[in-house]
ROBA-745170 format. One record per residue: x, y, z of N, C-alpha, C in turn; residue number from 1. Coordinates in steps of 0.001 Angstrom, whole numbers, plus 500000, padded with zeros to 6 digits. Each point is the difference from the previous one (the first is absolute). Layout:
ROBA-745170
      n_u      n_v      n_w     ca_u     ca_v     ca_w      c_u      c_v      c_w     n
        X        Y        Z        X        Y        Z        X        Y        Z   NUM
...
end
This chain:
ROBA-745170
      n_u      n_v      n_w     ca_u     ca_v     ca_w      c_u      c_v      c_w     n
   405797   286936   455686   500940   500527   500969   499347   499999   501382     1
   500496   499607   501297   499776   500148   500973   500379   501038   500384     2
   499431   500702   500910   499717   501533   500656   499874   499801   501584     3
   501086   500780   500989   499169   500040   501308   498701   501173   500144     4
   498817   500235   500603   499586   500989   500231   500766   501062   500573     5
   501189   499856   500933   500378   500824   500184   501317   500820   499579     6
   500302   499422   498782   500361   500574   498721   499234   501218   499211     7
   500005   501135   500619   498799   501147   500022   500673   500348   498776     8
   501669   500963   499343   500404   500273   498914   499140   498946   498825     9
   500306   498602   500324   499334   499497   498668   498427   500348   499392    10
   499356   499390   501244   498450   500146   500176   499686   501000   499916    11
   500638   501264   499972   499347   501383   499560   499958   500055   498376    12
   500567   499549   499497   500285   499652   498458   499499   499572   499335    13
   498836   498806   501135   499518   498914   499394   498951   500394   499726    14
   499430   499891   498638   498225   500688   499932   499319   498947   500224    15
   500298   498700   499764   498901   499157   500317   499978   499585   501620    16
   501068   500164   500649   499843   500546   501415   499340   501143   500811    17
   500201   501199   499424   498851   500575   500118   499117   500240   499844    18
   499327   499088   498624   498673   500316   499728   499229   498596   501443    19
   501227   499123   500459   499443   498898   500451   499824   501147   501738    20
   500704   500639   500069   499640   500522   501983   498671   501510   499227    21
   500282   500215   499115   499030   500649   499589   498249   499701   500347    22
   500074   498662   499628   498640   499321   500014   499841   499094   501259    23
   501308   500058   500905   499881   499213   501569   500762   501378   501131    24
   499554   500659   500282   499895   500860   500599   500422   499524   501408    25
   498807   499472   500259   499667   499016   501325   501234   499063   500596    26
   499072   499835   501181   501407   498848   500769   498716   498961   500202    27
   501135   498645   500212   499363   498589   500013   501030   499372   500897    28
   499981   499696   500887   500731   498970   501027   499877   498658   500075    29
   501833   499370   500370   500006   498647   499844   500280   499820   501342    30
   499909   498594   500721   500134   499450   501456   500576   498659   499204    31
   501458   499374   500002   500130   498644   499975   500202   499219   501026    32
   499269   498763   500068   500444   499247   501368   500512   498638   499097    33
   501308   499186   500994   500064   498929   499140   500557   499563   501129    34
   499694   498828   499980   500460   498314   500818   500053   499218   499460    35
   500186   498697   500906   500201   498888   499844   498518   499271   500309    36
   499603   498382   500128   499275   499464   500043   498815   500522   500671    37
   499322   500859   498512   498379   500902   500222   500429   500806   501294    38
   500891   500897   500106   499750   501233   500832   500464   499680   501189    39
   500516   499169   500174   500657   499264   501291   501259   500258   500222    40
   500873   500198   499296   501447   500482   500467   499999   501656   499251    41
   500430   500907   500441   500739   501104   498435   500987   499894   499887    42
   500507   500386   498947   500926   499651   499010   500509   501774   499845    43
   501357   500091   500585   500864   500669   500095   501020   500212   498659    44
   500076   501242   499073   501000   499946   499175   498981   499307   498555    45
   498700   500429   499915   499431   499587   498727   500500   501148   498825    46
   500402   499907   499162   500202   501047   498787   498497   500319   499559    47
   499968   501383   499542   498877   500414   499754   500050   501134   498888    48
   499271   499737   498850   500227   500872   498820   498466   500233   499433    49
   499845   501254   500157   499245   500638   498976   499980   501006   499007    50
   499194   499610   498906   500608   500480   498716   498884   500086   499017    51
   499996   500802   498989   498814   500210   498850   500813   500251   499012    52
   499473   499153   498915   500201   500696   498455   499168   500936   499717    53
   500909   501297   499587   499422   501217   499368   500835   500262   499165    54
   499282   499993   498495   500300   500143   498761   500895   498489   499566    55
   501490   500720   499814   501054   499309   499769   501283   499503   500708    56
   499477   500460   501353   500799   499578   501365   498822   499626   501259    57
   501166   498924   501014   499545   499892   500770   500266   500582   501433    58
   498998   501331   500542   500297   500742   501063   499952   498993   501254    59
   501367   500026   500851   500015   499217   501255   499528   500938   501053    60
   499065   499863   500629   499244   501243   501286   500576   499947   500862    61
   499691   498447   500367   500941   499269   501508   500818   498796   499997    62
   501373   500241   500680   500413   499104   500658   500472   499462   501130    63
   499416   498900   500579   500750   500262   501713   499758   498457   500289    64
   500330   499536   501417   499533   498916   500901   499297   500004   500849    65
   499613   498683   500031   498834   500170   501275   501040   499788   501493    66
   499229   500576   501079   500559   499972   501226   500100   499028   500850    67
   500323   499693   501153   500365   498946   500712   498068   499493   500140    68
   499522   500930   499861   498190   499432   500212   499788   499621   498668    69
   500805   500040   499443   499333   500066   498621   499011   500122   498868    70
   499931   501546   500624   499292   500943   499156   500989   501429   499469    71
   499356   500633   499278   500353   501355   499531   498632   500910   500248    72
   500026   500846   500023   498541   500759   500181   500724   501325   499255    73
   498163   500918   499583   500344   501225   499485   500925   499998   498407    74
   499871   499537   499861   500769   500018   497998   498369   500778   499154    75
   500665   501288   499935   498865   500785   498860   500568   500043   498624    76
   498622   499155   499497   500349   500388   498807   498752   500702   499047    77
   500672   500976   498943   498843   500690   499261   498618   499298   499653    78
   498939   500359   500202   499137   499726   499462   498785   500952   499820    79
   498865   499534   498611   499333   501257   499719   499092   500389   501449    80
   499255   501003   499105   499479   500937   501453   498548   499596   500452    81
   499780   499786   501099   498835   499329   500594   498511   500049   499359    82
   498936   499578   499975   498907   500098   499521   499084   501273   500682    83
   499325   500726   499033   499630   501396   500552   498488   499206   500761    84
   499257   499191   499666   498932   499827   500678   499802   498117   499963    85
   499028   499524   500754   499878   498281   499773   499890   499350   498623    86
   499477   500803   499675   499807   499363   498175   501072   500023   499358    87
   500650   500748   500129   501388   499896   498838   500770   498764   500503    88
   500664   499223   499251   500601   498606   499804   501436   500662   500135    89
   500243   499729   501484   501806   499930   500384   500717   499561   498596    90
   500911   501163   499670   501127   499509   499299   501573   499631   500757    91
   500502   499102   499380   501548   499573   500858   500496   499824   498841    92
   501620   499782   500625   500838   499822   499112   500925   498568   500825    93
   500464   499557   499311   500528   499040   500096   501683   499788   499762    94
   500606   499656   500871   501068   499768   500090   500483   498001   500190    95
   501114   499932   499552   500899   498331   500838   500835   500546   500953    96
   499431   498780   501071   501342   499863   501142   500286   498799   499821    97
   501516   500136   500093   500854   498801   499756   500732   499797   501364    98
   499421   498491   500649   500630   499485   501381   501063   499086   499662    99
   501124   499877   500290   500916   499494   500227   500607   499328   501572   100
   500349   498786   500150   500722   499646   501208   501250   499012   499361   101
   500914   500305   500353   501072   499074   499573   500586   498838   500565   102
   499556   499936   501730   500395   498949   500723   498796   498889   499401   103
   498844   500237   499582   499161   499050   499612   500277   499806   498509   104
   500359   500591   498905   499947   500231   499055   499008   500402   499322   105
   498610   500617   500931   498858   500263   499665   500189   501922   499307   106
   498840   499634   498761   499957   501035   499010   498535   500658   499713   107
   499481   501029   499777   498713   499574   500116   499660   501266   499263   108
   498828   500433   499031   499368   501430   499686   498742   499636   500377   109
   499394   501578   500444   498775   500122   500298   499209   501279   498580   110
   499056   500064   500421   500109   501151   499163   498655   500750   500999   111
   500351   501535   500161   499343   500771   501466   498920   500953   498584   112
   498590   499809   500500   499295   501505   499613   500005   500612   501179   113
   500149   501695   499815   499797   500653   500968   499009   501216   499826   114
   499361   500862   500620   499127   500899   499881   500391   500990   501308   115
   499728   501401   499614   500441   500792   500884   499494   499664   501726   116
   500670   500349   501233   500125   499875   500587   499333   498686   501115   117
   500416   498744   499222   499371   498836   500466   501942   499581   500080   118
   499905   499007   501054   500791   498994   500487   500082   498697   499452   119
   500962   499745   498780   499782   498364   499662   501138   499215   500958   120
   499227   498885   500727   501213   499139   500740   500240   498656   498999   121
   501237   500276   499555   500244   498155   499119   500832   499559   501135   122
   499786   498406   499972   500197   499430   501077   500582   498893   499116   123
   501001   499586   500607   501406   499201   499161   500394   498610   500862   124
   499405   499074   499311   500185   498873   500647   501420   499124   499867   125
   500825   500209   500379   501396   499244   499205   500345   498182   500504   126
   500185   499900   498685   499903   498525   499936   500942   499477   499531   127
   500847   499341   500316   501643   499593   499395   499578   499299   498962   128
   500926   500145   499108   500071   499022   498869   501148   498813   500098   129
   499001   498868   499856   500799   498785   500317   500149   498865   498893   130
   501175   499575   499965   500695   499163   499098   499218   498401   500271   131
   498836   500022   499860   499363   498341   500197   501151   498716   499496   132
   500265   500354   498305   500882   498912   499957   501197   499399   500763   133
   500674   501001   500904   501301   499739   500920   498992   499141   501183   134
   498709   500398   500183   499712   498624   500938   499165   498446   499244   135
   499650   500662   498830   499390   498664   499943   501180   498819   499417   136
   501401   500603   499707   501102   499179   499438   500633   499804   500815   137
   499695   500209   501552   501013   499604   501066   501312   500667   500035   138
   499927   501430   500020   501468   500671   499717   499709   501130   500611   139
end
């Protein structure tokens, strides 16, 4: 079953949802940037989905578009709680973002680790998908 996060009635219900913010306390931030040819144009109106399987559904956190710059900034999402000293080995959790553009027909998953209060920037290169055979058959 798909779930929004902000479907709070369900997710209060959910034990394997709460045992999952239970153990991610923390916040983890996303920055998406996406263009066209390597960072040279942005790309206005990218679909943007993030989402985790927990348990037996999949919780959707975020959804939105990127802006006329084409980026989004600030998307928190849970993650566990920071390392108490240098030695301890950062734990993250991991989520998919799913990019979408429809004027290109471009589709794309990433998959984000995050760790408390660090900034991940995925950076989204969109690349049309093109029908080679309509040119190499002269049509």
């Amino acid at each position: 079953m798909i779930i929004k996060s902000s479907d709070i009635n369900v997710l209060k219900n959910n034990s394997a949802y709460q045992e999952f913010i239970s153990q991610n306390p923390s916040t983890g931030f996303v920055k998406v940037r996406a263009s066209f040819a390597n960072e040279a144009l942005p790309i206005k109106g990218l679909k943007v989905t993030i989402q985790k399987k927990i348990g037996n559904n999949t919780i959707i956190f975020y959804e939105g578009e990127t802006d006329e710059s084409g980026m989004i900034n600030g998307i928190k999402l849970p993650t566990p709680m920071k390392v108490k000293n240098n030695e301890d080995i950062p734990q993250f959790s991991d989520y998919e973002l799913n990019a979408t553009y429809e004027p290109s027909r471009f589709s794309k998953n990433y998959t984000l680790s995050l760790c408390c209060g660090i900034t991940v920037v995925q950076y989204i290169n969109v690349t049309p998908k093109v029908n080679y055979e309509r040119y190499y058959n002269g049509n």
